[in-house]
C-alpha positions in Angstrom: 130.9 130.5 124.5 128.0 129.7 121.4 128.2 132.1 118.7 124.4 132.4 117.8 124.3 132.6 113.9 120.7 133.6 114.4 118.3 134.8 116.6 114.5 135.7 117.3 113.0 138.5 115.6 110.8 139.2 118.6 111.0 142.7 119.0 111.1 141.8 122.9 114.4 140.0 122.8 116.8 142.3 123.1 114.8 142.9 126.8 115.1 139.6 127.4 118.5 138.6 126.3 120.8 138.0 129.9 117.5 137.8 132.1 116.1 134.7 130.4 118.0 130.9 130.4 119.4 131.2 127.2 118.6 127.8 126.1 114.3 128.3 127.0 115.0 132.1 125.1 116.4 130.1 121.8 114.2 127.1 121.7 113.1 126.1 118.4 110.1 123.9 117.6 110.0 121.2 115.5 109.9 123.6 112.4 113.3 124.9 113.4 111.0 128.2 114.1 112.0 130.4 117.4 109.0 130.1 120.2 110.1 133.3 121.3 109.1 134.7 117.5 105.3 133.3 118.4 104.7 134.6 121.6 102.2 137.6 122.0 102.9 141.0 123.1 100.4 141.0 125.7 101.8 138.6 128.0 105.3 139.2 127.0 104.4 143.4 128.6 103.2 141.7 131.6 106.6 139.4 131.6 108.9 141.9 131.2 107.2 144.7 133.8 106.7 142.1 136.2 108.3 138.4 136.0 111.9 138.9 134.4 113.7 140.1 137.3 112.2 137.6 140.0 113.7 134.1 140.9 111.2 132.3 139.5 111.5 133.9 135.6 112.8 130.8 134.1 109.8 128.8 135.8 107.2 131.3 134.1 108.8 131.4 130.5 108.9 127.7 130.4 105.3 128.0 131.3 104.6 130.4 128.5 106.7 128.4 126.2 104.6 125.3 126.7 101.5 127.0 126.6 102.6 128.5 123.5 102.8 125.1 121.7 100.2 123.8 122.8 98.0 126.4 120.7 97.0 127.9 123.8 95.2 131.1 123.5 96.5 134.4 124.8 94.2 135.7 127.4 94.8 132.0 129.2 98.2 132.6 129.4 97.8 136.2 130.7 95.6 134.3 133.3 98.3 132.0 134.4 100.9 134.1 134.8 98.9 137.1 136.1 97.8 134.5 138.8 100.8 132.3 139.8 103.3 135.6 139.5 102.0 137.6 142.7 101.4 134.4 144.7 104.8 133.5 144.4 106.0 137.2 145.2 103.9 137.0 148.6 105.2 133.5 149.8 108.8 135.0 148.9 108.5 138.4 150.7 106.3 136.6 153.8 109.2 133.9 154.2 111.9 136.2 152.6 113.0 133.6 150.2 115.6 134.2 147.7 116.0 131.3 145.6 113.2 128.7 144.0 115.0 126.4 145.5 114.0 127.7 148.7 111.0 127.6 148.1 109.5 124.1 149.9 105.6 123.1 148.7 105.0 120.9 151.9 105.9 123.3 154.3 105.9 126.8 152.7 102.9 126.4 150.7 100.7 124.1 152.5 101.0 126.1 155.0 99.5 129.2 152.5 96.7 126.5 151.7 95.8 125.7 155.2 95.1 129.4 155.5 98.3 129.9 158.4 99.3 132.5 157.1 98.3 135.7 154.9 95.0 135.6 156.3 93.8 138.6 154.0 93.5 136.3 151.4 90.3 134.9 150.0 89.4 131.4 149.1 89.3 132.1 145.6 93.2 133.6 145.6 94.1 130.2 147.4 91.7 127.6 145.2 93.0 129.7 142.1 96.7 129.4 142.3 96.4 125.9 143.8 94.6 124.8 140.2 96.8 127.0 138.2 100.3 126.0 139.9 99.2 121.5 140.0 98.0 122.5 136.1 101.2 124.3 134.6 103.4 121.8 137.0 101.7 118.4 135.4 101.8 120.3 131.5 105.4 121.6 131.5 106.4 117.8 133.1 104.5 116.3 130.5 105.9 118.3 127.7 109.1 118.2 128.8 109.3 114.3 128.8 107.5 114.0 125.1 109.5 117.3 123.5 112.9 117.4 124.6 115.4 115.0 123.6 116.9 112.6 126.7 120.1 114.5 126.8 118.5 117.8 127.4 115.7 116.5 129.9 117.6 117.1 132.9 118.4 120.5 131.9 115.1 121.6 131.5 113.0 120.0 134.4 114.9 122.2 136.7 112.4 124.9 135.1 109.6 123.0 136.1 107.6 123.7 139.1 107.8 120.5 142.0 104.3 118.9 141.9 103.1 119.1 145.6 101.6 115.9 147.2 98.2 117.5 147.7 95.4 119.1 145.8 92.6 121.1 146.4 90.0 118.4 147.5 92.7 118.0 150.9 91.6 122.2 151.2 88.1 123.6 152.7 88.5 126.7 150.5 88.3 124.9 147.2 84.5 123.9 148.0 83.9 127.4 149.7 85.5 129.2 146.6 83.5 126.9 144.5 80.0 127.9 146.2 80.7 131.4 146.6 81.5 131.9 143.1 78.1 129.7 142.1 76.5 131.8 144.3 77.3 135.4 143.0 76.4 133.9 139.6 73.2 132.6 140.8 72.8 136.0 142.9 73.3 138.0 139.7 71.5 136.1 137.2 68.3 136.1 139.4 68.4 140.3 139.8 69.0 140.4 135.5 66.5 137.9 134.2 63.5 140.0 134.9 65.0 142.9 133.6 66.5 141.6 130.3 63.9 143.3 128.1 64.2 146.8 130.1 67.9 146.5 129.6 67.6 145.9 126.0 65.6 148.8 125.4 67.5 151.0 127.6 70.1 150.1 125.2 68.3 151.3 122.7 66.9 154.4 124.3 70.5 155.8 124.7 72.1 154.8 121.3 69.5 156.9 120.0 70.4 159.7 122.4 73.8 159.3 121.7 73.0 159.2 117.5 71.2 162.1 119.0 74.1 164.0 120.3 76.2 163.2 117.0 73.5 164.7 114.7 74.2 167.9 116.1 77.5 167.8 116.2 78.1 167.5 112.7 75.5 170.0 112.0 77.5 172.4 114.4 80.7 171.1 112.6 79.3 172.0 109.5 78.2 175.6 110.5 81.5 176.0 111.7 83.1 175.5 108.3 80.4 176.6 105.7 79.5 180.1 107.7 83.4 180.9 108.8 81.8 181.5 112.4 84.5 182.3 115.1 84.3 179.2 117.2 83.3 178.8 119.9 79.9 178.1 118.6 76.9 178.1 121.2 74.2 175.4 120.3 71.2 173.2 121.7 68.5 170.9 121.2 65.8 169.5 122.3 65.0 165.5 123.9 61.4 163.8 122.8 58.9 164.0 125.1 60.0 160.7 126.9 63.0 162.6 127.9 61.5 166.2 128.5 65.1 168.3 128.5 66.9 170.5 126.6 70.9 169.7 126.4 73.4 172.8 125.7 76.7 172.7 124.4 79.6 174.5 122.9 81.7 173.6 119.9 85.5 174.3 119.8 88.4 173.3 118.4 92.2 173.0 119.7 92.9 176.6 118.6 89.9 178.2 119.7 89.9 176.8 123.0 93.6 178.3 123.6 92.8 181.3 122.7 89.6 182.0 124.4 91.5 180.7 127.5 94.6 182.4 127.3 95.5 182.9 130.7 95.6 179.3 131.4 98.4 178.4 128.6 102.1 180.1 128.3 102.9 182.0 125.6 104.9 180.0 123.6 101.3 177.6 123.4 99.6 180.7 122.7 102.1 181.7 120.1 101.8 178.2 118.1 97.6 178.3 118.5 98.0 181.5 116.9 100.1 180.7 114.2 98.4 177.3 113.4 101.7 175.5 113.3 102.7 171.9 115.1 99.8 170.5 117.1 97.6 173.4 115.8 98.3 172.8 112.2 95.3 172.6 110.2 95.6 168.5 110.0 96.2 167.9 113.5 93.3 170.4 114.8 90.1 168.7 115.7 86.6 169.5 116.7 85.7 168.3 120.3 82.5 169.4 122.4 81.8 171.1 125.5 78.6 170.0 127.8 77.5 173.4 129.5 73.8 172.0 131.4 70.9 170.3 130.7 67.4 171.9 132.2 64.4 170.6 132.1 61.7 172.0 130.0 57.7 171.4 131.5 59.4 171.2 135.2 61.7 172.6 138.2 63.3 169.1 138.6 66.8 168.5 138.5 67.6 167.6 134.7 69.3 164.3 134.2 71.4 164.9 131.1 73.5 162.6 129.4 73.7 159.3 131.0 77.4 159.3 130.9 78.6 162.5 131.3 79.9 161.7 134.4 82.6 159.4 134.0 84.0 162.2 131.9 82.9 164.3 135.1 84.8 162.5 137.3 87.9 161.6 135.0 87.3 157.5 135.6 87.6 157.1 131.4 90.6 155.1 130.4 94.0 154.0 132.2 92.5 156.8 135.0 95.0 156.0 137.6 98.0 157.8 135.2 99.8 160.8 136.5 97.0 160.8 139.5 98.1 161.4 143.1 97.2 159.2 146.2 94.1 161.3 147.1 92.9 161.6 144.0 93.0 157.3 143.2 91.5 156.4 146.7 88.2 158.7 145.6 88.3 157.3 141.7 88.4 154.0 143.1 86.0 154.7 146.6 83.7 156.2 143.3 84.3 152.5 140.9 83.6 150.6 143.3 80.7 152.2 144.9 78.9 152.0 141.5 79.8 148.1 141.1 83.2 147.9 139.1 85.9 146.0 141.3 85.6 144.7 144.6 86.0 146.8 148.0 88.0 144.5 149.5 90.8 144.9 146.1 93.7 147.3 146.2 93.4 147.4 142.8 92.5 150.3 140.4 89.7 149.0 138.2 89.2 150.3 134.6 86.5 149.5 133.5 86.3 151.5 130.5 89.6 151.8 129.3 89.1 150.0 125.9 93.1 149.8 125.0 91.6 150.8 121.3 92.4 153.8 119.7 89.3 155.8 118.9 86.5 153.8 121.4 85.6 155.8 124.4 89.2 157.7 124.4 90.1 161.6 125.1 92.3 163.2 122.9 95.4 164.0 124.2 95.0 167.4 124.3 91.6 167.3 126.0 93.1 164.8 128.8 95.7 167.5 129.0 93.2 170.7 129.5 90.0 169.0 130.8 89.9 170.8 133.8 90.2 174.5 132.1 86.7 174.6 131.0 83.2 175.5 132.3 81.7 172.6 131.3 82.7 168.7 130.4 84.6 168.1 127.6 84.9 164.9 125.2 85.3 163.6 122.1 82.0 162.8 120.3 83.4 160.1 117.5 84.8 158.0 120.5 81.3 157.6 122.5 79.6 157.2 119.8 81.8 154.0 119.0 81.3 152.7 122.1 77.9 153.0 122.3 77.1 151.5 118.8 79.4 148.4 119.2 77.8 148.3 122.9 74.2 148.1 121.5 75.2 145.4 119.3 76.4 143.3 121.8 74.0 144.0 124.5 71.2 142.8 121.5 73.0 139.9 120.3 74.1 138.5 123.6 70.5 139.0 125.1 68.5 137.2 121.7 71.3 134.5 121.1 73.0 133.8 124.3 76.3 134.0 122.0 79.6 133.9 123.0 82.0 137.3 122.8 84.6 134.9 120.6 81.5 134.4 118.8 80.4 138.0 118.1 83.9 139.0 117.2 83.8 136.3 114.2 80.6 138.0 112.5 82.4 139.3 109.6 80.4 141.1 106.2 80.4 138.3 104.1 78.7 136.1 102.3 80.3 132.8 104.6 79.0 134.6 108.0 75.7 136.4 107.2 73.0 134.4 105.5 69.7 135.6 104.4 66.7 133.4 103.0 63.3 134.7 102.2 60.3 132.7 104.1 57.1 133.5 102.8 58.1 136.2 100.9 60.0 137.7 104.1 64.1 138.1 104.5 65.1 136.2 107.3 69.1 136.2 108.9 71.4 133.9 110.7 75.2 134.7 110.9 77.7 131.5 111.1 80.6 131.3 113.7 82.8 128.6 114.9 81.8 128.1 118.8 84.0 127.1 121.4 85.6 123.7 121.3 84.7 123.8 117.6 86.1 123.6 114.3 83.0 124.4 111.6 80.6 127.1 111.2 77.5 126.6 112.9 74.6 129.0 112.4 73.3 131.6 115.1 69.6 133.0 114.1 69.3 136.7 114.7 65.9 139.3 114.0 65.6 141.9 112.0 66.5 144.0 114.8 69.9 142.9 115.2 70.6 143.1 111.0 69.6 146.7 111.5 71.9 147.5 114.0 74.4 145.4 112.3 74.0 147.7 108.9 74.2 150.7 111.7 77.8 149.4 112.6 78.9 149.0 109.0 78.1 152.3 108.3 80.0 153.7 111.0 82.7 151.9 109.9 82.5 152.8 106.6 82.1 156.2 107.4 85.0 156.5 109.4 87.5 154.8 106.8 85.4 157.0 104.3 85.1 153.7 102.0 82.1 152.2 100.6 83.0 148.8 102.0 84.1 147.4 105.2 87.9 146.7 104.7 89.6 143.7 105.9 91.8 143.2 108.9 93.4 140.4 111.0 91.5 138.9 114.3 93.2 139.5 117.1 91.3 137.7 119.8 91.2 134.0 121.2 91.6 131.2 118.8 93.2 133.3 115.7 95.0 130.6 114.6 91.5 129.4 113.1 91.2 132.5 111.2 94.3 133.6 109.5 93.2 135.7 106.9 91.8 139.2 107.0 87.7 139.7 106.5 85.7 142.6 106.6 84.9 142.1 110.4 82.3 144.0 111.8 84.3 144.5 115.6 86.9 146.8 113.7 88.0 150.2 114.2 91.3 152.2 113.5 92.2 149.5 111.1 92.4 146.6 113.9 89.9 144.5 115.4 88.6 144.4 118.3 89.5 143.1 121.3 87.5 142.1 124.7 88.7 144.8 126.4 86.8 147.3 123.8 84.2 145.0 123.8 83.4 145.2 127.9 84.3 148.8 127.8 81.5 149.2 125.2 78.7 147.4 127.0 79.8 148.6 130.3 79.7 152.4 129.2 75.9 152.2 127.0 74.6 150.6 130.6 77.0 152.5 132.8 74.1 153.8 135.9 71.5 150.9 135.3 72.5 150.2 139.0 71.9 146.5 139.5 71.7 145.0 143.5 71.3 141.3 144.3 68.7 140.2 146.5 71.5 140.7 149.5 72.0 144.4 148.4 75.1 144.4 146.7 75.7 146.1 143.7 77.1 144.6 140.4 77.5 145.6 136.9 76.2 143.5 133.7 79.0 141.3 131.7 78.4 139.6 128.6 78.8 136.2 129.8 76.0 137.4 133.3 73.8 138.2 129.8 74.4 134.1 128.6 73.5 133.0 132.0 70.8 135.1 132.3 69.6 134.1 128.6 70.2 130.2 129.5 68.3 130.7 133.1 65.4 132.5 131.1 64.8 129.7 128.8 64.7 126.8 130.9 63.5 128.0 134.4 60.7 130.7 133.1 60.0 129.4 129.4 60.2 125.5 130.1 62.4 124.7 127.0 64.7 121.5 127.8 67.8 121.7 128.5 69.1 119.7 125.1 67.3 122.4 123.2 68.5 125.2 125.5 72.2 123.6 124.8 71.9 123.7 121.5 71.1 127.7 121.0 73.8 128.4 123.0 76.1 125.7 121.2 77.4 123.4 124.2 78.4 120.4 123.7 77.9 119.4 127.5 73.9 119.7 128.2 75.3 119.0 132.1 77.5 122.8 131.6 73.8 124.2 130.1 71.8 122.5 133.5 75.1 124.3 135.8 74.2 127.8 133.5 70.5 127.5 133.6 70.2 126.3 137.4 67.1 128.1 139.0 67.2 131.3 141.0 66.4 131.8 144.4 63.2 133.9 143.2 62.2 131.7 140.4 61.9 129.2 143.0 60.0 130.7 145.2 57.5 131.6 142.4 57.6 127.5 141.1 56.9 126.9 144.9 54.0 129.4 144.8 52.5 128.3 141.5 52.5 124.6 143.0 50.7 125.6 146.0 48.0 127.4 143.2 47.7 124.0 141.3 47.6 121.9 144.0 44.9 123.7 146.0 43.1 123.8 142.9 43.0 120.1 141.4 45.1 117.3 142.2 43.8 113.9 139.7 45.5 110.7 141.9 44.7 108.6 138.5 46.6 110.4 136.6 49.2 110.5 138.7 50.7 107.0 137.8 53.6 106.4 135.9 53.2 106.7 132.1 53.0 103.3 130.1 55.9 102.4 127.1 53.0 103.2 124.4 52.2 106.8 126.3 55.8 107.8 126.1 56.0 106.2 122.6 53.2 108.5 121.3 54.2 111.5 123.6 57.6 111.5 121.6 56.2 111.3 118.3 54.3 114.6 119.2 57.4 116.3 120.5 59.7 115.6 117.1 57.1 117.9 115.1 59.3 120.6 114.1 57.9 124.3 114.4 60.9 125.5 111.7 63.6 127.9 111.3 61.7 131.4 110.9 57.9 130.4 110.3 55.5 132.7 112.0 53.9 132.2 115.3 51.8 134.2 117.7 53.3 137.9 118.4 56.5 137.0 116.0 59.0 134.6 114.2 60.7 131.3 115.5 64.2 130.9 115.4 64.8 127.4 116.2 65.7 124.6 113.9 65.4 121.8 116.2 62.7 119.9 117.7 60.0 122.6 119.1 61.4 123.2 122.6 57.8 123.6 123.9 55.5 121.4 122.2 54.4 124.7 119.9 53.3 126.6 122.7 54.9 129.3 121.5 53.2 132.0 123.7 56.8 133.5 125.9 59.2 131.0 124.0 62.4 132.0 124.6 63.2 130.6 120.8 60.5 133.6 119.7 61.5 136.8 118.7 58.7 139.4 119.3 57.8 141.4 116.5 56.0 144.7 117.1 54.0 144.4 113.5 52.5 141.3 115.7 51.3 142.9 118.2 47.4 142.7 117.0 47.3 139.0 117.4 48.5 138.9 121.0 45.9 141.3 121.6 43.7 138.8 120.1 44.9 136.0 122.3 44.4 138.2 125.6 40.6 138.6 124.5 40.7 134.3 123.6 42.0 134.3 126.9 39.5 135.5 128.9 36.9 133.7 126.6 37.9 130.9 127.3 38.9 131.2 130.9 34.5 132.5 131.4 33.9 128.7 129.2 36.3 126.7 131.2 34.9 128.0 134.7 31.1 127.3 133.7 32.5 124.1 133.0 34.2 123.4 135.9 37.9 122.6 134.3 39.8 124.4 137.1 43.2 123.2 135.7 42.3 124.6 131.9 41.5 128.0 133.3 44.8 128.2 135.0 46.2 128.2 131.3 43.9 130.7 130.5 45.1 132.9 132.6 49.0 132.0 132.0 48.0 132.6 128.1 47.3 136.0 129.1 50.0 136.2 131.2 52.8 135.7 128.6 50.7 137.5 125.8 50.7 140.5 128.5 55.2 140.2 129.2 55.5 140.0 125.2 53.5 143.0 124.6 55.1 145.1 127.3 58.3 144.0 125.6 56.8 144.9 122.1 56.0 148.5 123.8 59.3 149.3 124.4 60.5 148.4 121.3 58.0 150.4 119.8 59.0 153.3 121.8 62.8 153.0 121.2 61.9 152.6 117.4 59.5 155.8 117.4 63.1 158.0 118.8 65.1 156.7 116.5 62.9 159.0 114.0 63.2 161.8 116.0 65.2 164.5 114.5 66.3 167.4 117.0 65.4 171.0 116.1 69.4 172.3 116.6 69.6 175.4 117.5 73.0 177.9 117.3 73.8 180.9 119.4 76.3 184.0 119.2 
């Protein structure tokens, strides 16, 4: 027997010590540094819960292993083995298989593939652990034979899984997977694009609801503790106009809530809340809220209140499915997927918002604990208020940029990420990121909206370390290795960054109700890469800019993966179809219809290479492009334009040009030049509509509630 004179420091080792080869559990890399020490916690959890004890353990940790040195990033890993794990587990219980060994890929599998059995499965489980079983098989061989030394090679290929003699061209599921996938993309992005604008500002509209809601509660906090009122303390306020109610609350904290409901706690609880010791000392006690109604005030309507109280309502925040019984998860998850989150065909328990990060849309453990002991609905205020603000800065950047989340979660407070130049006599902003497949800053251009709502998230990060600056901490995402050392990250909270699970929460929770249905009636939910699509779609099918340009903003290399995100919808085809028929019944010129000359194109690309310019004003706002104008300076609904409300006089002024020139062109008789008339107005028209509601959003954030307190 080897005496180890050392070992991994992983503190999953000891879990995996007996259960794992020993020679995969002790493999060094070239640096005479343990593998084991560099694997991640969240795939190692999923290892141990689910992997360690099954035949095919070895198979998976060689897997990790290799994926590991290749600098692969964790959520890919997590994919793999979240994938390949319970496919294997099915064909061992369906053929009650024992051994890997056992386990045949021409007869057992294939026979999976051909659909012969486990009929329940879709053609996306089949295509997906097809591509991720050939992909880990042909990585781990090919590692295997560069890596280990000749002795050693036998050893470890019998960790490797046998490459089967087919793939998933021999399959009709990997074309049906692939066209059902590409079609619930296309589905969704064609039921978001027109409603980008309306999302955005609904964004808006309940972050300042929310800011709202906060206002009042320290104001109540601060009553609490300046007046020595016996809590709990009774209070209410007023919604603008827009909104029309009137939202009442109660203010407690841990010991006032136990006393006032003392014949719902045992006496030894009652005997500590009295006392103030243990989880009622004075620095564990906290201040939480209570939402008693909302009523309307200038109607008999029912009153809407806060957009989210019921997921707090219906106990769906978090890891929900904890401590629940059978009853109570088939309604949670009849209720998720009803409003869009999961599928109904899954036995799974969706969370989706269950950030995984202390302090973002979370209950305290005492108010998961006693949630059901009060009148009302109770939560934590810091927590939504989080989510909501980290929400809004996504939803913004992701709708203006088309970003990336691995992007967003870069933008750090300094002076290498956010830029600022002044442009006749005007700050402009850009914030720099490494994109995908990338290894150098490249510049994203944002408005001056989005650097207000950034400064909105570095104060609340500020205020709640109570520093004047952002501190630093470690990424913890995707690609970390490119970013070792700790920055003042704006994604940060609790002293850790965030992840894209507090991320989706985030956005998911600040739309959560914004009930979106595909032409075919089925209901989804908006995710920040729908929001890239959607911005990709936007700019080529509606706004005309190429798809080069487009690839560029959204910084692809690959202009053909820009065409696949940009494809046209089934409605914005129909409308291109419509507008045809409405040119061609109107003019059709057979001499111009001839091919252009060398000299026509020569000159026609001359024109195109005039460069509009990173931030100068046009029409109605300020371009953000610094490549070749996408649309021939047109800029009239460019999706390169960011609409500025102080604009909105001269699109006012174009909608009156308009319709002068569209009464010149018809005495005239140039049929073809009124048409642009009328689509000058048209886009002057959208842009101030969208100007409107950012008007409106901006006119609530000055709204101060008159808060009101009762005995």
């Amino acid at each position: 027997m080897t005496i180890l004179t050392r070992k991994p420091q992983s503190p999953f080792y000891e879990k995996l010590l007996d259960k794992v080869d020993n020679q995969l559990l002790h493999y060094c890399d070239a640096r005479d540094v343990f593998v084991l020490d560099k694997m991640e916690e969240r795939y190692l959890k999923y290892y141990i819960n689910n992997v360690v004890d099954k035949p095919w353990n070895n198979h998976l940790f060689l897997i990790m292993l290799v994926y590991v040195e290749k600098n692969s990033d964790v959520r890919t890993i997590l994919e793999v083995i979240k994938v390949l794990n319970p496919r294997l587990r099915d064909l061992f219980d369906y053929f009650r298989l024992t051994e890997m060994s056992d386990l045949n890929t021409e007869t057992h599998m294939y026979q999976y593939f051909k659909g012969s059995i486990l009929e329940e499965h879709s053609d996306s489980n089949r295509f997906e652990f097809l591509r991720r079983y050939r992909a880990t098989s042909y990585a781990t061989k090919k590692w295997v034979a560069i890596q280990i030394s000749k002795g050693q090679k036998f050893y470890f290929e019998q960790f490797i899984f046998p490459m089967p003699s087919y793939d998933s061209k021999d399959f009709s599921f990997a074309k049906a997977a692939n066209e059902q996938a590409k079609n619930t993309r296309k589905s969704e992005t064609d039921a978001i694009v027109p409603l980008l604008p309306q999302i955005r500002a609904e964004g808006h509209f309940r972050w300042n609801q929310i800011t709202r809601l906060r206002q009042a509660y320290l104001k109540a906090c601060e009553q609490a503790k300046t007046s020595n009122e016996v809590l709990p303390l009774d209070f209410y306020y007023e919604e603008p106009a827009r909104v029309g109610e009137r939202f009442y609350f109660r203010l407690w904290d841990k010991v006032s809530f136990v006393l006032d409901h003392q014949e719902k706690f045992n006496q030894h609880t009652i005997n500590t809340a009295n006392n103030r010791t243990g989880v009622f000392s004075e620095e564990k006690n906290h201040y939480f809220v209570e939402f008693i109604k909302a009523e309307r005030l200038e109607d008999n309507e029912g009153a809407e209140g806060l957009w989210f109280i019921e997921l707090f309502e219906k106990d769906v925040i978090g890891q929900w499915s904890q401590n629940a019984t059978d009853e109570e998860i088939n309604q949670k998850r009849e209720l998720l997927y009803s409003w869009g989150y999961g599928g109904v065909n899954s036995n799974s328990n969706p969370v989706p918002f269950f950030s995984r990060h202390k302090g973002i849309l979370s209950r305290s453990t005492f108010l998961s604990l006693h949630k059901d002991k009060a009148e009302g609905v109770l939560f934590d205020v810091e927590p939504v208020y989080a989510a909501a603000t980290f929400g809004l800065l996504v939803l913004d950047i992701c709708t203006t940029t088309g970003a990336r989340l691995n992007e967003l979660l870069q933008i750090s407070n300094t002076k290498e990420c956010i830029r600022t130049v002044k442009v006749d006599k005007k700050l402009r902003f850009s914030f720099y990121a490494i994109p995908k497949g990338r290894d150098e800053l490249e510049a994203f251009y944002i408005s001056e909206q989005t650097m207000k709502i950034l400064q909105s998230v570095g104060l609340m990060i500020k205020t709640h370390y109570g520093t004047e600056k952002i501190p630093s901490v470690k990424y913890r995402d995707e690609r970390k290795h490119l970013f070792p050392d700790p920055k003042p990250f704006f994604f940060q909270y609790h002293n850790k960054a965030l992840e894209k699970n507090a991320i989706y929460s985030s956005l998911r929770f600040l739309l959560h109700g914004q009930q979106m249905e595909t032409q075919e009636g089925k209901t989804f939910v908006v995710k920040t890469h729908l929001l890239r699509h959607a911005f990709a779609t936007e700019a080529v099918q509606r706004q005309k800019l190429p798809i080069d340009i487009v690839a560029k903003i959204l910084h692809q290399r690959d202009a053909g993966v820009t065409g696949y995100y940009s494809e046209p919808t089934s409605s914005q085809i129909a409308q291109s179809v419509s507008d045809l028929h409405d040119v061609i019944s109107g003019y059709i010129d057979i001499d111009e219809s001839v091919l252009r000359n060398p000299e026509e194109l020569e000159k026609e690309l001359e024109e195109y290479k005039e460069k509009v310019g990173v931030f100068n004003n046009v029409i109605g706002g300020t371009c953000v492009t610094d490549h070749i104008c996408p649309i021939k300076m047109a800029c009239l609904g460019c999706q390169a334009k960011i609409p500025q409300p102080e604009k909105k006089h001269e699109l006012l002024e174009v909608i009156e040009l308009s319709k002068d020139m569209e009464k010149r062109y018809s005495a005239m008789g140039l049929t073809v030049e009124v048409k642009k008339a009328k689509a000058m107005r048209k886009h002057a028209r959208t842009e101030l509509k969208e100007i409107e509601l950012i008007e409106k959003f901006r006119e609530e954030q000055k709204y101060e509630p008159d808060i009101q307190f009762k005995k």
